[in-house]
N, C-alpha and C positions, 0 to 999 in steps of 0.2 A: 699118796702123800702121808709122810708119819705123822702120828699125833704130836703137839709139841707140849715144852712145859709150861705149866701156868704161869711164870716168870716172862716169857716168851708173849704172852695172850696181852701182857702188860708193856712191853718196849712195842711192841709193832702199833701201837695206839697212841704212844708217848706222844708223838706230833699232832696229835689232834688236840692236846692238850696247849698245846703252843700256838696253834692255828687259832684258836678259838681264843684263846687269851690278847691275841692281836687283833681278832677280826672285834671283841667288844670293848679295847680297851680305846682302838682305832674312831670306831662304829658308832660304839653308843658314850664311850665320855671325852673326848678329845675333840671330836667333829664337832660336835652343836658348840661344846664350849668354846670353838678356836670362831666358828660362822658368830656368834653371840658377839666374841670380842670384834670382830671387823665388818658388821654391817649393822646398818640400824634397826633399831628395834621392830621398827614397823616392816620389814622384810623378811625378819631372820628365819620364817618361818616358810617362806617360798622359795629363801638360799640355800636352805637346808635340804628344801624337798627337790632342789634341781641336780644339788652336788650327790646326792643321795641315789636320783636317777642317771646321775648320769655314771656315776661308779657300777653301779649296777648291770648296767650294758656291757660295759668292758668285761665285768665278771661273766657275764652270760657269755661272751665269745670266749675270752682267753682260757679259762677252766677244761671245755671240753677240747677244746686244741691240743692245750698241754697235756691232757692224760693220753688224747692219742697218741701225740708224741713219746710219751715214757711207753707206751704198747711196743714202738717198733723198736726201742733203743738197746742196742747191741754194747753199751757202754763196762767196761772189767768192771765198775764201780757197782752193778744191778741197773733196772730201769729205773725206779724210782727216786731214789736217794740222790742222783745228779740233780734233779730237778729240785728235792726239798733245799738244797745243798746252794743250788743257784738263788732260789725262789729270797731265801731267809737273808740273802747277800746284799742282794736287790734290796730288798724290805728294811733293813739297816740303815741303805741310804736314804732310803725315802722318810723313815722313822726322824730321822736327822733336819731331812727340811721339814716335815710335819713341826720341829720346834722352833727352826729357822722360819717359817712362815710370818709375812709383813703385812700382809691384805688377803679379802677375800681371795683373788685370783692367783695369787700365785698358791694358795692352801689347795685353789680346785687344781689345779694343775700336780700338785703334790700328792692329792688324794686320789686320784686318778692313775697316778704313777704308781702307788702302793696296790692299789685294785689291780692292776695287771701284776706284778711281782708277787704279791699274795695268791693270785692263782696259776701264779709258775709252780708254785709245792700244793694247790689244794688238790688241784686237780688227778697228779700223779697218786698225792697222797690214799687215792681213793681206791686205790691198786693192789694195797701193802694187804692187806685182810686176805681179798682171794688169790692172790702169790701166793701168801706163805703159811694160812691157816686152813689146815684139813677140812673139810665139809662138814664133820659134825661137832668141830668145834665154833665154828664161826656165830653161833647163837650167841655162846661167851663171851667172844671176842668182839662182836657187837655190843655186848651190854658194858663191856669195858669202854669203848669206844665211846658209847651213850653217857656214862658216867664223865670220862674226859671231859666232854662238850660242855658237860654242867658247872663242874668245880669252878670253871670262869668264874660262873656268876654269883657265888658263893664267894669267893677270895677277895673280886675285884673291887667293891665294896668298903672294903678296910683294908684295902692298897693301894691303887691306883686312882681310884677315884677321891679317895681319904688324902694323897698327895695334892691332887688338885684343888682341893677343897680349902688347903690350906695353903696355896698359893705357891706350891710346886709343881709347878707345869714342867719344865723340863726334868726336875727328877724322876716326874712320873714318865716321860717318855723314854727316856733310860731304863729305867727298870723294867719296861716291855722291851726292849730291845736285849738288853741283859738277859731276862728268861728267856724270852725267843731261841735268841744263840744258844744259850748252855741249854735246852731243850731240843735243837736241831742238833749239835753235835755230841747226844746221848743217842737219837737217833742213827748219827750218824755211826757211832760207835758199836751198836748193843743188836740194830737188825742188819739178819746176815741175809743178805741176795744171791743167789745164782745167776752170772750176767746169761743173757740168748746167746745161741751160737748163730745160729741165722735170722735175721731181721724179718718177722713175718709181713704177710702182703697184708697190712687193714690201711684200708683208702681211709683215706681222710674228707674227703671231700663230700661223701654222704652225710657223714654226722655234721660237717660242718652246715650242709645243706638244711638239714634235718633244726639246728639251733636258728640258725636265719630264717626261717618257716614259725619258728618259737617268738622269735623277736617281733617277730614279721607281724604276728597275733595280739600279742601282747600293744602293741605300737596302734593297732586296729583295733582292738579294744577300746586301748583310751582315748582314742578318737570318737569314737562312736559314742562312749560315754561321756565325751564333752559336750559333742553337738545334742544327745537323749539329754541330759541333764537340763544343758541348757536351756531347752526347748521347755522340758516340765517346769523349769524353774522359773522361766519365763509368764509360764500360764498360770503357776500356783502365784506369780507377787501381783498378779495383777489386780487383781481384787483389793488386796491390801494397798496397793499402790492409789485406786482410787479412795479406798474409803479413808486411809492413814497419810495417806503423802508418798512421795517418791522416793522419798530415803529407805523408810519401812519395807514397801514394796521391792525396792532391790534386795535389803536383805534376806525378806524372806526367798526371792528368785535365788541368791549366791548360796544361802543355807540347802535350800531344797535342792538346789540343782546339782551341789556340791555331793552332797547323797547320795544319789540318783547313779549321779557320773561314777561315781568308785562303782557301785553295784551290778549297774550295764557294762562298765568295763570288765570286771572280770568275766561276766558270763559270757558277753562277746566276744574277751581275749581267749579263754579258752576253748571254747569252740571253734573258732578261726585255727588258733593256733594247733588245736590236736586236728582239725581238716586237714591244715599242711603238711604237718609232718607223716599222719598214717593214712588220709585221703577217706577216700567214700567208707574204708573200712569203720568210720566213725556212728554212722547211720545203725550199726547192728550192733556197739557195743555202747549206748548211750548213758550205760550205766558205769562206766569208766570213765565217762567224760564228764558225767557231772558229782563223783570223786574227786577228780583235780579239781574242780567248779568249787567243791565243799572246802576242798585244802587250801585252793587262793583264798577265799573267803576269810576264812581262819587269819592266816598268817599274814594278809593284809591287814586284818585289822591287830592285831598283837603286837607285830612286828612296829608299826606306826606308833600304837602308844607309846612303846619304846623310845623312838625315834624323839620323839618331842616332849616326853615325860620333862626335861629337864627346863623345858621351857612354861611347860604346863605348870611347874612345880614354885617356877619363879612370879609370875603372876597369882599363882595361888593365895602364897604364903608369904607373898611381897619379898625376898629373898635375892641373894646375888647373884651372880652366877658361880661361884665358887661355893658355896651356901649350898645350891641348888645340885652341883655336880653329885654334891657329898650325900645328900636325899636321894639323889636319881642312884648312886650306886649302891645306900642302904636297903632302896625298894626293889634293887631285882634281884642283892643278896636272898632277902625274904620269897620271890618269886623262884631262885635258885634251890633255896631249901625244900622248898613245899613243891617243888615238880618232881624233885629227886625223890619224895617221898609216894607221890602219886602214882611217878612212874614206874616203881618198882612192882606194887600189888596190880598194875593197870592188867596187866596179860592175865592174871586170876580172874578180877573182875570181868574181862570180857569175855572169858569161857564160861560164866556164871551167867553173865547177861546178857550179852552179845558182843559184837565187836560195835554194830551200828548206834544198839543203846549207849555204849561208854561216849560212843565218837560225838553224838547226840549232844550230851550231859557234859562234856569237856567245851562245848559253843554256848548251853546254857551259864552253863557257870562263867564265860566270860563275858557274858551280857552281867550278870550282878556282880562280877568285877569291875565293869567300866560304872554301873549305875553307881558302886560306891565311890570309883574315881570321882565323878560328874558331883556331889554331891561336898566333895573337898573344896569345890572351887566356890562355894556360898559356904560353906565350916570348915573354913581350912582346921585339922585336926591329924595330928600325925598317927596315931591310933587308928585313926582309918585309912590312913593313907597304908600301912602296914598291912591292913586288913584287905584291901583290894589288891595288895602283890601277895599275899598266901595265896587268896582265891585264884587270881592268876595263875600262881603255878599249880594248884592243885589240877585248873584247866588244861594247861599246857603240860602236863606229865602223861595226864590219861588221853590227849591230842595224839601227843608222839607216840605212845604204846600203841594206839589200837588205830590210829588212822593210815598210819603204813601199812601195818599185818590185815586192814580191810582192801588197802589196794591189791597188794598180791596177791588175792581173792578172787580178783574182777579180770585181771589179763591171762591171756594167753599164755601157757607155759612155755613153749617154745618160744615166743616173742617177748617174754616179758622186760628183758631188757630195753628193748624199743619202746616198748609201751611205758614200763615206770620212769625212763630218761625225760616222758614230759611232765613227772613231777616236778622239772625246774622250772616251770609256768610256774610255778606257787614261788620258790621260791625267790627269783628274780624277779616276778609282776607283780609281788607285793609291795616292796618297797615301791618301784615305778607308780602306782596304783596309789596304795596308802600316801604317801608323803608327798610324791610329788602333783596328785592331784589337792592333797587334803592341807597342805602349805598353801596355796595363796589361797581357799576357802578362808584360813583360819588368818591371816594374814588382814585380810581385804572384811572379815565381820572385826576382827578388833578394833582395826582406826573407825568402825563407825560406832561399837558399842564393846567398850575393854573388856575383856573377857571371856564376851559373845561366841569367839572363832573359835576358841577351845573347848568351851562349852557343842558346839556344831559339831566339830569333828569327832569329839570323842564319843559323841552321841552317835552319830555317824559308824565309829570302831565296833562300838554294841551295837548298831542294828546290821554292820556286817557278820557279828560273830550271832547273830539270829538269823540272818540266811543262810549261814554256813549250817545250823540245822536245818531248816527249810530245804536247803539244797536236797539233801541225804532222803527225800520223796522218792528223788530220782534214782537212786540204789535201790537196785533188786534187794529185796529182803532174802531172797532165798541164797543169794551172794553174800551175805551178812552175815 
């Protein structure tokens, strides 16, 4: 394969740039704010974590479908590009009733529809890099790719969120639908495919197998961490319960156990889950399975502050929801700048220090990102609020640098496709995990004590992003 031009390194990534501007404009300011207007207050934190789970699932199946599907496709148009082409089509209409939405249910219903249409193009999308970029450029073309993903979170801030904030909700959903489009049909325009002449034999049915073995873990997981949780949460209120009363006592059972539950789940989810999919082989590589173990970790707890920042942010600082969108999209601007800046020196720093020390120091650092979150909600202070999303992305920069280039480290070269495909344990069982356990914790401590439940969980986010060091015991250092 020829080298191509650096002009080229930049259209074949364009759509990751539009993918990503939908999936947070979608994700994190549209949802809570549409779940916020159509259920009570006292729930909106259990709606959010179900609608959140259950989008999630859809995306764990239909993603690796679709890209198998663009593998076999024999289409004049290329493999992939049908699918972005379809995917962006879909996603328009569902954009559409996302601002038609009347009630909760028909939003879940809507939001559900866009999770499968979204990963009609994510999936393919994932294809375009080693199509059509040479081997040794694809370092570049990754970092370009890296770069896309970011700019979101920089832009969206003093766009899309900055619409809603002032009480344009459907202009703001237009204008993602607007980019989308003129961003799919640049793609569609500017990368050039060569369609197959022969449609090659790749089964479908293993990888599908292989993600339901994932699901399968994940779902086992938070099971397992309901019933652990519950149990320890059980035995820890009891004390309280006599010496304080029974109110007391439950809470501290729903705090503790609430805990408990996210952290057992992932360690159980991904254990179960990497059994299924690569089997007894799991027993001799234990140091790649508790890598994923570090990665859920991580992005369960990040991905969640995320998630309910906006709700966090409304009780904080007593704020509206439209008040609140426009804070939630200024704080992950700040979290967008400060990762972009992390992650650039992050591959220096870890041939200097290691990979394991950076991966280490990027979980430390969002334990004193969450403690200055926690610390907003008794001095609400926007200064600090600002100051916990640098930290964050300073975390989250040197997260994504070195905790990938440490996995590649740990598998199998001939299998490593196998093996790095269950990094979508992290990415899928966070969400499942974070929100949908950490929603009716936070939920179920507010109606007894306002503020309590977010106070819980995000305590809860920081002592997951301190296991996620603690995990990295379990990484061979000499893998490191």
């Amino acid at each position: 394969m020829k080298r191509i031009p650096w002009y080229n390194l930049i259209t074949v990534n364009l759509f990751w740039l539009a993918l990503n501007i939908r999936n947070n404009a979608v994700g994190t300011i549209f949802m809570p704010y549409l779940v916020d207007r159509f259920v009570q207050p006292d729930i909106r934190n259990t709606a959010l974590g179900a609608m959140r789970t259950a989008g999630l699932i859809i995306a764990m199946l239909v993603q690796p479908a679709m890209g198998l599907l663009s593998d076999r496709s024999t289409s004049r148009f290329g493999r992939r590009r049908p699918f972005i082409f379809v995917g962006v089509l879909f996603d328009l209409i569902f954009l559409a009733g996302i601002a038609l939405a009347f009630n909760y249910w028909s939003l879940l219903v809507v939001m559900l529809l866009i999770q499968f249409s979204a990963n009609i193009s994510h999936g393919p999308l994932q294809g375009l890099i080693p199509d059509l970029v040479p081997e040794e450029q694809r370092g570049v073309a990754s970092a370009v790719k890296a770069i896309m993903e970011l700019i979101p979170l920089i832009v969206l801030g003093f766009t899309i969120a900055r619409l809603v904030s002032v009480g344009q909700f459907e202009l703001a959903v237009l204008a993602t639908g607007v980019t989308l489009l003129v961003l799919m049909l640049l793609t569609m325009m500017l990368v050039k495919e060569t369609p197959l002449r022969e449609k090659p034999e790749v089964p479908l049915a293993p990888t599908m197998l292989r993600v339901l073995g994932m699901l399968a873990g994940i779902v086992g997981g938070a099971v397992a961490g309901l019933l652990i949780g519950g149990a320890v949460g059980l035995l820890t209120g009891l004390l309280p319960w006599l010496i304080a009363g029974k109110s007391i006592g439950m809470n501290v059972a729903v705090a503790v156990g609430g805990v408990v539950a996210m952290a057992v789940a992932v360690v159980v989810g991904v254990w179960a889950g990497t059994w299924v999919t690569i089997g007894s082989e799991v027993r001799r590589r234990p140091t790649f399975t508790w890598w994923v173990v570090n990665r859920l970790m991580y992005f369960a707890a990040i991905t969640s502050i995320q998630s309910f920042a906006p709700y966090f942010l409304m009780y904080s600082f007593g704020v509206d929801r439209e008040t609140a969108t426009g804070m939630t999209g200024t704080l992950i601007m700040f979290v967008g700048i400060f990762t972009l800046l992390s992650a650039l020196p992050g591959g220096w720093l870890a041939d200097r220090f290691g990979l394991k020390r950076m991966v280490a120091l990027s979980g430390a650092l969002g334990v004193v990102a969450t403690l200055v979150l926690l610390w907003t909600i008794w001095t609400p202070n926007m200064a600090l609020l600002y100051v916990a999303g640098a930290i964050l992305g300073l975390s989250a920069g040197l997260f994504t640098t070195t905790n990938w280039a440490l996995g590649t480290r740990l598998v199998p070269s001939a299998e490593a496709g196998r093996y790095l495909g269950i990094s979508n344990l992290a990415g899928a069982g966070a969400g499942m995990i974070g929100a949908g356990i950490g929603g009716p914790v936070a939920d179920t401590l507010n109606a007894a004590f306002p503020g309590l439940g977010y106070f819980v969980i995000f305590a809860g986010y920081g002592i997951l992003f301190l296991l996620s060091v603690v995990s990295l015991k379990g990484v061979a250092d000499e893998a490191a």
